[in-house]
C-alpha positions as CSV (number, residue, x, y, z in Angstrom):
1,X,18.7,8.2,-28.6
2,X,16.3,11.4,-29.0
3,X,13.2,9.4,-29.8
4,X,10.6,7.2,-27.2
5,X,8.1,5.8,-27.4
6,X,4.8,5.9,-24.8
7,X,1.6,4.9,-24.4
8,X,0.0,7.5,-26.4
9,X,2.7,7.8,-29.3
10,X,6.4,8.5,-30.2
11,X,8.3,11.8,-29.3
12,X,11.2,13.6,-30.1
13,X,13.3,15.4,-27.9
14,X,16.6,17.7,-28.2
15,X,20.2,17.3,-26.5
16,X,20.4,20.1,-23.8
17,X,22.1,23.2,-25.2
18,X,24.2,23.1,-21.7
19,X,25.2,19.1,-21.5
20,X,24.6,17.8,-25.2
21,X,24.4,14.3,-22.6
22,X,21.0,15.2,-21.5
23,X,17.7,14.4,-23.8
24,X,14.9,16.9,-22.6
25,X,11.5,16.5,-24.1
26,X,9.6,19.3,-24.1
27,X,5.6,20.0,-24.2
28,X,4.9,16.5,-23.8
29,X,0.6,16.0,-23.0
30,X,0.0,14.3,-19.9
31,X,-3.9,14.1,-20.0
32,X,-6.4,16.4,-22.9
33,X,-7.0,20.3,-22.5
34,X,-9.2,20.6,-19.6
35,X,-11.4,23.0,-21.6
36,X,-14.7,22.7,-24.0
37,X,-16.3,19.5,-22.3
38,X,-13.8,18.7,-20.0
39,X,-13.9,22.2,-18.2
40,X,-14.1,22.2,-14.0
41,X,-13.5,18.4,-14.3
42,X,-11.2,15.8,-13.7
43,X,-7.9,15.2,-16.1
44,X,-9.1,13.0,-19.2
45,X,-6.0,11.3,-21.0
46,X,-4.5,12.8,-24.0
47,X,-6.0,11.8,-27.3
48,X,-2.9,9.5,-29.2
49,X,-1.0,10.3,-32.1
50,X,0.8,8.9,-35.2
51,X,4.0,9.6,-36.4
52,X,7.0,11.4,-34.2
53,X,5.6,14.1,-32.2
54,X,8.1,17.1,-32.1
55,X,8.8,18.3,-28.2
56,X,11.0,20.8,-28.8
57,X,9.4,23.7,-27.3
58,X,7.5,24.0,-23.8
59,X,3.6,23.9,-24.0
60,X,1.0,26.7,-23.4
61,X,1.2,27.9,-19.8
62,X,-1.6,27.7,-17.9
63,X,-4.6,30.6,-17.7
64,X,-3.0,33.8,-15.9
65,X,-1.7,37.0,-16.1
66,X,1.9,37.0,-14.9
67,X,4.2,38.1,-17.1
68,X,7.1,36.0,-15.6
69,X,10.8,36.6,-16.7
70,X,11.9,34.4,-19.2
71,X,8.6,32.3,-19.5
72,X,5.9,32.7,-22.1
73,X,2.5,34.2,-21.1
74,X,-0.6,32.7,-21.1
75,X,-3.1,33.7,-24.5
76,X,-6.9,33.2,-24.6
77,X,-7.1,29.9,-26.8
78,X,-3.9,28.5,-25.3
79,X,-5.7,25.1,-24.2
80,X,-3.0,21.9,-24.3
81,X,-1.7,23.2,-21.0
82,X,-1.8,20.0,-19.2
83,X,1.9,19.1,-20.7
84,X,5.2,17.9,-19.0
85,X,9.2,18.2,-19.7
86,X,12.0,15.5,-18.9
87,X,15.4,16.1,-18.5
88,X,17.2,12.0,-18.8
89,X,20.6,10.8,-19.4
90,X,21.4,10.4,-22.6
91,X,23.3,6.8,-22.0
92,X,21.7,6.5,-19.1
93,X,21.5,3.2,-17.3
94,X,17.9,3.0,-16.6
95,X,15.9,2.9,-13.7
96,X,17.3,5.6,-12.7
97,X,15.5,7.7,-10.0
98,X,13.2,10.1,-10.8
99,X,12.3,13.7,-9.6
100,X,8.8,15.4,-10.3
101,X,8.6,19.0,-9.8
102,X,5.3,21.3,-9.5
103,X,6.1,25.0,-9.3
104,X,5.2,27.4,-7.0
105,X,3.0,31.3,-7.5
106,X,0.2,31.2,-4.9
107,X,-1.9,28.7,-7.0
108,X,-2.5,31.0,-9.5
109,X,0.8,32.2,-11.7
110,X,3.8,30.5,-12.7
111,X,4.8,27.5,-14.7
112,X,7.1,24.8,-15.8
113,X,8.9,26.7,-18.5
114,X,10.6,29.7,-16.0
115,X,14.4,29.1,-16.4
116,X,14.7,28.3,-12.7
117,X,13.6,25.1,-13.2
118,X,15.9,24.1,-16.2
119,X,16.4,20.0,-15.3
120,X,19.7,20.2,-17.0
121,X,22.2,19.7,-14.1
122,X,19.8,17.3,-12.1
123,X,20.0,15.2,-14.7
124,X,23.4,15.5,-14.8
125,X,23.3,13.8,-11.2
126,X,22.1,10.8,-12.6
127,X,17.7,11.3,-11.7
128,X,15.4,11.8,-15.1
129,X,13.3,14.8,-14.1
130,X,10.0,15.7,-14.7
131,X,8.2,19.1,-14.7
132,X,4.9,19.8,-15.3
133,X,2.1,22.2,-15.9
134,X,-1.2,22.6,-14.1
135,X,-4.4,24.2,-13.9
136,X,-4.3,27.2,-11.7
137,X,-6.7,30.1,-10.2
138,X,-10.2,29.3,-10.9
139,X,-9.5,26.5,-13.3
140,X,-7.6,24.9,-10.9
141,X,-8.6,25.5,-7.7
142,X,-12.1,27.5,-8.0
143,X,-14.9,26.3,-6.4
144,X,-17.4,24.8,-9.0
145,X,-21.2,24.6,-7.1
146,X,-23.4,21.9,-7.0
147,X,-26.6,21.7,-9.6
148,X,-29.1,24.1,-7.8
149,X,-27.1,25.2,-4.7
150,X,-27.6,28.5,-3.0
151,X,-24.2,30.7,-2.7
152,X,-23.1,32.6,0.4
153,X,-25.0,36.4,0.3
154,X,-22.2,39.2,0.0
155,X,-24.4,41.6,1.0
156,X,-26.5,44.4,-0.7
157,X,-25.2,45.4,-4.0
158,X,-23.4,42.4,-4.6
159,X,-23.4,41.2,-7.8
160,X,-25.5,43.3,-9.1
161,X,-26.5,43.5,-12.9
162,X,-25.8,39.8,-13.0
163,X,-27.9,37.4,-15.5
164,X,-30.3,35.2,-13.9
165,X,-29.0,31.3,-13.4
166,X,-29.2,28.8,-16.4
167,X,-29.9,25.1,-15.7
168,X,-27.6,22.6,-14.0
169,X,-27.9,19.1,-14.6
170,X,-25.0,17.6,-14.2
171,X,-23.6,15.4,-10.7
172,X,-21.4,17.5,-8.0
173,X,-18.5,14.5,-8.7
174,X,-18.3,15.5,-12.3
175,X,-17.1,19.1,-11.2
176,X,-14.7,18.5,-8.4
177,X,-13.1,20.5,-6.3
178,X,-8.5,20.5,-6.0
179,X,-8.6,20.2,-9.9
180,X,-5.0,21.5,-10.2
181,X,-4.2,18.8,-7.7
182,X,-6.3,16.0,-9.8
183,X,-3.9,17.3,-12.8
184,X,-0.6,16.5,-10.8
185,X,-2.1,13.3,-9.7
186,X,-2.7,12.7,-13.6
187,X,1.0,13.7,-14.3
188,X,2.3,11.2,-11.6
189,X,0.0,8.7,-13.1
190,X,1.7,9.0,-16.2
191,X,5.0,9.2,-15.1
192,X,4.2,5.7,-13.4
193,X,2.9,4.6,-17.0
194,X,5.8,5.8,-19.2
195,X,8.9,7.0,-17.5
196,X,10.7,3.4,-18.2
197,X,10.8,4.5,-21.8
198,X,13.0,7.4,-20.6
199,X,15.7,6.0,-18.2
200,X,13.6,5.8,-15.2
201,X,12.0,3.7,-12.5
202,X,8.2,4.3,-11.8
203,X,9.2,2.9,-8.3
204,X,11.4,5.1,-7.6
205,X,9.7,8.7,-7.7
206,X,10.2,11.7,-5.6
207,X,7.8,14.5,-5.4
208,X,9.3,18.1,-5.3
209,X,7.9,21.4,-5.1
210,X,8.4,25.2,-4.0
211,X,5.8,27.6,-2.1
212,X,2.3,26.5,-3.4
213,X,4.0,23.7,-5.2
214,X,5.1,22.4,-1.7
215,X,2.1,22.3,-0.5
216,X,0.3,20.7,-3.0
217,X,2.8,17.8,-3.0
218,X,2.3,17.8,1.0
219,X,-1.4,17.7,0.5
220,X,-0.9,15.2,-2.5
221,X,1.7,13.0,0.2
222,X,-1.5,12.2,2.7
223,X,-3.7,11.6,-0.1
224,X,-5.1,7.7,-0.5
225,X,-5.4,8.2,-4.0
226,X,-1.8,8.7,-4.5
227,X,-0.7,5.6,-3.1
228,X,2.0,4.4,-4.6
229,X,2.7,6.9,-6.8
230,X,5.9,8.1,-5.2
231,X,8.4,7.6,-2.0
232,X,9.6,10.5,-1.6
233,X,8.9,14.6,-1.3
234,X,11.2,17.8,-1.3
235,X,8.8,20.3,0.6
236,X,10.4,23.6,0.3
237,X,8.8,27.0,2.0
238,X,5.4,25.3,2.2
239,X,2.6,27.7,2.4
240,X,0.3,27.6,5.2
241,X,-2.9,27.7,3.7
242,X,-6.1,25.3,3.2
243,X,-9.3,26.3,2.7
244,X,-13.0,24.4,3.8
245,X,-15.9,24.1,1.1
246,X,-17.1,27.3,2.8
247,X,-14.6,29.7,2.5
248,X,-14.2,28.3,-1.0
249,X,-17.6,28.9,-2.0
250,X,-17.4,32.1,-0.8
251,X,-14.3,32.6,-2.9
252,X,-16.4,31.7,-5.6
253,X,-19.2,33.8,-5.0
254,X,-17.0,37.3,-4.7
255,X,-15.0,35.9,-7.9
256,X,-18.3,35.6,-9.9
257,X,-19.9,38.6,-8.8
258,X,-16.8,40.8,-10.0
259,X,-17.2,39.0,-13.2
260,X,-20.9,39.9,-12.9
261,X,-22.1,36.4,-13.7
262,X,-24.0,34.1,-11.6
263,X,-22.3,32.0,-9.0
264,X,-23.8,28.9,-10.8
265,X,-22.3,26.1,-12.5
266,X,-23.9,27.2,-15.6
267,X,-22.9,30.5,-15.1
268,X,-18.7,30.1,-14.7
269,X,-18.8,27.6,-17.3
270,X,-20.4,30.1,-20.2
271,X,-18.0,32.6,-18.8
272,X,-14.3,32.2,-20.6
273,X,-10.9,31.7,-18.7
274,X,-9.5,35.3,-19.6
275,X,-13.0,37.0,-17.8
276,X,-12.4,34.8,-14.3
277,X,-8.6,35.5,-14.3
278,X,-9.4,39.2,-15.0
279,X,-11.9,38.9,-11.9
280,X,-9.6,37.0,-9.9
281,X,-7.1,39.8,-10.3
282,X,-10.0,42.6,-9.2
283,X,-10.9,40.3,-6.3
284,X,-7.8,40.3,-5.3
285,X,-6.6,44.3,-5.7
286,X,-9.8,44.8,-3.7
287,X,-8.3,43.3,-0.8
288,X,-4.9,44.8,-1.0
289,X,-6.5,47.8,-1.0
290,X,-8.4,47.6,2.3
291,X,-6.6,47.8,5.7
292,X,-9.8,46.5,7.1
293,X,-10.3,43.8,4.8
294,X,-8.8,41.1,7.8
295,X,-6.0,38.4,6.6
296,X,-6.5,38.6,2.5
297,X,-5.5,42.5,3.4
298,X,-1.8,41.1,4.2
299,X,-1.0,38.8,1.0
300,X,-4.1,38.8,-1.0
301,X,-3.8,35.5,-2.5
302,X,-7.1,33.6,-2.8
303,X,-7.0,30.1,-3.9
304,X,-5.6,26.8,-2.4
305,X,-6.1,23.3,-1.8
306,X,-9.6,22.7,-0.6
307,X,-10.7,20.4,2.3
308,X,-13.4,18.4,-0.1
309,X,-13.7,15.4,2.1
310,X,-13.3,13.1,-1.2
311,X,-9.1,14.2,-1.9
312,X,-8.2,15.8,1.1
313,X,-10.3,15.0,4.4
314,X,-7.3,17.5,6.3
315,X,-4.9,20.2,6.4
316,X,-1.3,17.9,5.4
317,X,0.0,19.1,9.0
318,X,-2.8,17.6,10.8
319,X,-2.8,15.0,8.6
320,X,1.2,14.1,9.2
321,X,0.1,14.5,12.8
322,X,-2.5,11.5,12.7
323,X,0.4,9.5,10.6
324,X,-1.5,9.7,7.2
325,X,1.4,9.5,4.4
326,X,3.6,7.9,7.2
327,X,5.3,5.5,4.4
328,X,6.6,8.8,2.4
329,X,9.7,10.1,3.2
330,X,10.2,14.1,3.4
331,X,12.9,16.6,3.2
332,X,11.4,20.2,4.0
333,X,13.5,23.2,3.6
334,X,12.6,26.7,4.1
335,X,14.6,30.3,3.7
336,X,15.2,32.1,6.6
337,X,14.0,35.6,5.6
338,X,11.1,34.3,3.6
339,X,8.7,37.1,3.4
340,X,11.2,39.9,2.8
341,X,10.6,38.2,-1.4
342,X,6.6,39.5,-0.9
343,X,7.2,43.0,0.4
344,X,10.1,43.8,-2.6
345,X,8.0,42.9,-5.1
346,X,5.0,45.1,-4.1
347,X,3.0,42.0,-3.3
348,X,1.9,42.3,0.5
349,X,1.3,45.2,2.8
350,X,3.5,47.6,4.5
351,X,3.3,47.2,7.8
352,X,5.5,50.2,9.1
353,X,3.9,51.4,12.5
354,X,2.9,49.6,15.9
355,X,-0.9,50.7,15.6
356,X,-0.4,48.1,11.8
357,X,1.5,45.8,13.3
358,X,-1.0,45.4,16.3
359,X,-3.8,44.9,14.0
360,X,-2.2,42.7,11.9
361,X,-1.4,40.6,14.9
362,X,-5.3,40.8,16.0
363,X,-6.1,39.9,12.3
364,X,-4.4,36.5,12.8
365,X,-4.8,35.8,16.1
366,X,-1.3,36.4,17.6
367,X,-1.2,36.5,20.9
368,X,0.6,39.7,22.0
369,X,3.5,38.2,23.6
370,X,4.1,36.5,20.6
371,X,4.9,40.3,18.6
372,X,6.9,41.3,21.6
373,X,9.2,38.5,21.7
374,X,10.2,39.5,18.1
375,X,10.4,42.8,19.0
376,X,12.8,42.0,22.3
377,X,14.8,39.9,19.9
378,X,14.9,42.4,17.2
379,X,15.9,46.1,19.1
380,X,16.8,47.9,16.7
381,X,14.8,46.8,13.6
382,X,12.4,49.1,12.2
383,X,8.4,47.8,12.4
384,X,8.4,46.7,8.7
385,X,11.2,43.9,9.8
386,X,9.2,42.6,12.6
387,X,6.3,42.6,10.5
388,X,8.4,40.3,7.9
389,X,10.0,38.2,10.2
390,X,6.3,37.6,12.0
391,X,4.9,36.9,8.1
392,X,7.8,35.0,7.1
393,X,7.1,32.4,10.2
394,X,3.6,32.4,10.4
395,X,3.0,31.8,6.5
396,X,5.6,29.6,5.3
397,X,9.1,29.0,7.5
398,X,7.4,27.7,11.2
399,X,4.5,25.8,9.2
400,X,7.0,23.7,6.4
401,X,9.3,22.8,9.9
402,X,6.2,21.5,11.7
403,X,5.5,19.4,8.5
404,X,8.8,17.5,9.5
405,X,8.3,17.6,12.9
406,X,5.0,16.1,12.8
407,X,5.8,13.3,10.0
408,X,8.6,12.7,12.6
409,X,6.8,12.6,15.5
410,X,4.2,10.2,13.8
411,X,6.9,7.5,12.9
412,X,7.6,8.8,9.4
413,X,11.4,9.9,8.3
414,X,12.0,13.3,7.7
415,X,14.8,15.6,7.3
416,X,14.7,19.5,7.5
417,X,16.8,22.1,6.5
418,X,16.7,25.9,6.2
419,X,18.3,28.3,3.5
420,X,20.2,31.2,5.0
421,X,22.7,32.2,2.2
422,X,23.1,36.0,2.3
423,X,25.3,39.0,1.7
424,X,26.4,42.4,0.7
425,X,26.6,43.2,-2.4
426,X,26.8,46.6,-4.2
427,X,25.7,48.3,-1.8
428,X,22.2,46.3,-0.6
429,X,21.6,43.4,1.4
430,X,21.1,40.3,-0.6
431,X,18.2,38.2,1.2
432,X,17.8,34.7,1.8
433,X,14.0,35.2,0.9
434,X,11.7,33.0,-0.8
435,X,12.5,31.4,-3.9
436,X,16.4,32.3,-3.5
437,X,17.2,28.5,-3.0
438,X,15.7,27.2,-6.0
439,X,18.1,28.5,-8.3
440,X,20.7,26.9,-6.2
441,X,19.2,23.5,-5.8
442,X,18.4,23.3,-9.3
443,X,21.6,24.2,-10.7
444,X,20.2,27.2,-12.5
445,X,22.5,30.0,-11.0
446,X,24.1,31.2,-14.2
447,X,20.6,31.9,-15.6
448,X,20.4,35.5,-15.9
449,X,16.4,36.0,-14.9
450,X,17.2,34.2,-11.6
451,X,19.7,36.7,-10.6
452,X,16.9,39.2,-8.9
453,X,16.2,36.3,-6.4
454,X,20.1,35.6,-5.7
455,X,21.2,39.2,-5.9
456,X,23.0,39.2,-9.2
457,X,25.7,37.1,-11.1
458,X,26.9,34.2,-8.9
459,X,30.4,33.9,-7.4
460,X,32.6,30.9,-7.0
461,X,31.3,30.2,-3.5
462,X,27.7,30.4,-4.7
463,X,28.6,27.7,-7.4
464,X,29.5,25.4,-4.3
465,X,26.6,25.9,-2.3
466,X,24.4,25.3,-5.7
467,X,26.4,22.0,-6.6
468,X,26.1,20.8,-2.6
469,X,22.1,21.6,-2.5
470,X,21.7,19.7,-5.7
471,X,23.8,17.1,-5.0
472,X,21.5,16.6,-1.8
473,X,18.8,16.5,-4.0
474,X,19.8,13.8,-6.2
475,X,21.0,11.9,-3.4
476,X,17.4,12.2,-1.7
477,X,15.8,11.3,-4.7
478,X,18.4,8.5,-5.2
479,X,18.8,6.8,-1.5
480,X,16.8,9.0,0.8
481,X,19.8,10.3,2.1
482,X,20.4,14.0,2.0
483,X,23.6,13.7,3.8
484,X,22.6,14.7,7.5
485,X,20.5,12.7,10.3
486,X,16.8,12.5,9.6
487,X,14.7,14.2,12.6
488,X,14.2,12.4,16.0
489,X,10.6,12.5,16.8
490,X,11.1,12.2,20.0
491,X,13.7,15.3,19.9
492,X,10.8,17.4,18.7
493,X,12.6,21.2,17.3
494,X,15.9,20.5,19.1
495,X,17.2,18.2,16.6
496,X,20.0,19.2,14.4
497,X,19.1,20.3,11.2
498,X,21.3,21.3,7.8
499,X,21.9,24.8,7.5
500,X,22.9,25.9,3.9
501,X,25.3,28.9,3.6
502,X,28.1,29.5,1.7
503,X,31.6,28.3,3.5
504,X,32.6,32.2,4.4
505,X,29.3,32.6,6.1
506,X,29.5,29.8,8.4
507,X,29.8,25.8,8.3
508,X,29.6,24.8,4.9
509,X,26.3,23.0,5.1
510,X,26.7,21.6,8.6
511,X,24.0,20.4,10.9
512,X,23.3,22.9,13.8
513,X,21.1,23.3,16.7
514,X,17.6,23.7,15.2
515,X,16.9,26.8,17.9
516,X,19.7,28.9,16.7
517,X,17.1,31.6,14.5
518,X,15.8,32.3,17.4
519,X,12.0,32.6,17.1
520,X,11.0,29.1,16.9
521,X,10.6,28.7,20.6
522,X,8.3,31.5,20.5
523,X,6.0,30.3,18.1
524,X,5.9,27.0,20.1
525,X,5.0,29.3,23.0
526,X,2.2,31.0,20.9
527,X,0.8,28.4,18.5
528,X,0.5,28.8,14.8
529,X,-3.0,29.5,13.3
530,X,-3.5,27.5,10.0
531,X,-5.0,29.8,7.4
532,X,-7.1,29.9,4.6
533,X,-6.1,31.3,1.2
């Protein structure tokens, strides 16, 4: 049956042009545009309909300006983007477990139409997923001021040219801060609502996400509000980054004064999506463009999840630390070349001589010892790889394994895993970077705008790694059993954890010592800073 009904009226989905046994439903509204009055505020629920909605086709993506392979682009006017998709067993059983995924792209690019995240062969392993769309930049994670508040000074110059301040009336609640987050919430809320009326059990929900997406399920895992919600999360490559009200207001400030507006709430609302994208681009460039510009210099990215003491009181890892979210359970996975993804696609600096590499260590803090351990263990590398070995640890691989360790440690069940599937193929070295094992886990290998993160068509082993990592997946989702030992808290880093590789590179999947990269008891030796985006 292609037709269900929920709470807000019926839809219409398709069979899956790969497994005519799988209903997706496509473009379905979780909660109203977040635009005209409901701008900088919380999700409202969709408006109902009559009839049979069609959900054939994936809703507007959020405001941006990527230009993402295979995934439409967002338009000025493109409002109904708080929309989901569901993947579900055409005879399915019900109550089937059920996987929710939020993409990744640094908070402010990406979406839940890219063909990596194609719920086709998930569903296929018996779970009904769920994607979903969410606000993003400014919309989604911008700082909105209270009525009347004074803005950090940029200095001389800054701003200048800007319009004087309109009136604010309105409450601080009624413009919150973590927006994108209050969408996902929204989106779990509904899935908790309706998912029975698509094969699945609102009690049995897992949480997944990549990159940002990771870490906005993390954050959303210690959240009170989401009690409930879900059991489960799939963390994988979880960015270290969390900003206070501060450094988000300050965010705000530089965004607003590129768009040459007032840092006012009166002022970002009367100024449109496309300007404070636009800005936030500017903003950004500026940054890249300054070796003296400190941390955003490295991986300009500006925007995160916001310490707002109303959502999120902590940073997740110190939050897992104290024991908040202690009743989720959480598989974590990171690549083990992670920030080699950033520096091919243009996106961070190149750090290529000692003099860079010993600032960028100052920048962040890192003790010196820490930068010549790498070096010891890496003789022959050239300074850009230490540089992207140092990035990939300090930013995403060492902080997603001390989200396991620390649930762990606090009482909670967590497995971890890293990604280290790599090769040679014509002629380059194919990367186990970020991203590169969400094509696998996902089933998507054979889609042909995935193959620049996996290094081109797949081969028969890379279809066994795919169907292994997804078959973990499902069985996570379905038991919270990945198929290896969940972490000893009292083991700390030593425990085993799964390694996945293709069976000519090594075990095929099995559980090794978790010191074998090599730099982990390093950064243990060092400490890792947490950052702000």
């Amino acid at each position: 049956m292609d037709v269900f009904t929920t709470k807000s009226g019926t839809v219409r989905g398709r069979r899956a042009a790969r497994d005519h046994g799988i209903v997706v439903v496509r473009g379905l509204p979780y909660a109203a545009p977040p635009f005209g009055a409901f701008r900088f505020r919380e999700p409202q629920p969709p408006d109902p309909w009559d009839g049979v909605r069609d959900c054939s086709a994936f809703g507007p993506v959020a405001p941006q300006s990527a230009e993402l392979p295979g995934a439409p682009v967002w338009s000025p006017g493109d409002e109904d983007i708080l929309t989901l998709n569901i993947w579900t067993p055409a005879d399915g059983p019900g109550d089937l477990p059920v996987l929710v995924w939020i993409h990744g792209g640094a908070y402010v690019f990406g979406s839940s139409a890219q063909p990596d995240f194609d719920g086709t062969a998930l569903a296929g392993e018996g779970l009904v997923v769920v994607t979903l769309n969410s606000r993003l930049g400014f919309e989604g994670f911008g700082h909105v001021p209270d009525a009347g508040s004074a803005m950090p000074d940029l200095g001389p110059g800054a701003g200048s040219g800007v319009p004087a301040p309109g009136p604010d009336t309105d409450d601080s609640a009624a413009f919150p801060d973590n927006r994108g987050l209050l969408d996902q919430i929204a989106a779990l809320e509904w899935v908790r609502d309706n998912i029975a009326a698509f094969g699945g059990s609102p009690d049995r929900v897992t949480l997944a996400g990549q990159s940002s997406g990771a870490t906005s399920a993390a954050c959303l895992a210690v959240a009170d509000r989401t009690r409930g919600l879900f059991r489960r999360a799939v963390l994988h490559s979880a960015v270290n980054a969390f900003a206070t009200q501060e450094q988000a207001a300050r965010t705000t400030a530089e965004v607003a004064a590129e768009a040459g507006v007032p840092a006012t709430r009166a002022g970002l609302l009367a100024t449109p999506p496309e300007a404070l994208v636009a800005a936030t681009d500017r903003v950004c460039a500026r940054y890249a463009q300054d070796p003296a510009a400190g941390q955003r210099h490295y991986d300009p990215a500006i925007y995160g999840p916001v310490a707002d003491g109303v959502l999120l009181t902590a940073d997740p890892l110190e939050a897992l630390a104290a024991g908040e979210g202690g009743a989720v359970e959480l598989l974590v996975c990171h690549t083990t070349e992670e920030y080699w993804l950033l520096d091919a696609v243009g996106s961070s600096a190149k750090i290529t001589t000692e003099e860079q590499l010993a600032v960028f260590a100052a920048d962040f803090g890192l003790p010196a010892s820490l930068v010549e351990g790498h070096r010891e263990r890496l003789p022959d590398a050239p300074v850009l790889d230490v540089h992207l070995t140092l990035h990939s640890g300090l930013l995403f691989a060492e902080y997603s394994a001390r989200l396991a360790e620390a649930h762990a440690r606090a009482g909670g069940r967590a497995f971890l895993a890293r990604f280290d599937r790599r090769r040679d193929r014509t002629g380059r070295r194919v990367r186990a970077w970020h991203c590169a094992d969400i094509p696998f886990a996902f089933g998507n290998l054979h889609e042909e705008s995935v193959h620049f993160l996996v290094g081109g068509p797949p081969g028969e082993a890379d279809g066994e790694l795919s169907r292994r990592m997804t078959g973990a997946w499902a069985e996570f989702a379905a038991h919270g059993d990945p198929g290896w030992e969940p972490l000893d808290g009292s083991a700390g880093s030593g425990a085993a954890v799964r390694v996945w590789r293709t069976a000519a590179e090594g075990p095929a999947g099995g559980a090794v010592s978790g010191e074998q990269d090599g730099f982990r008891d390093l950064w243990r030796t060092a400490g890792l800073p947490l950052l702000a985006p």
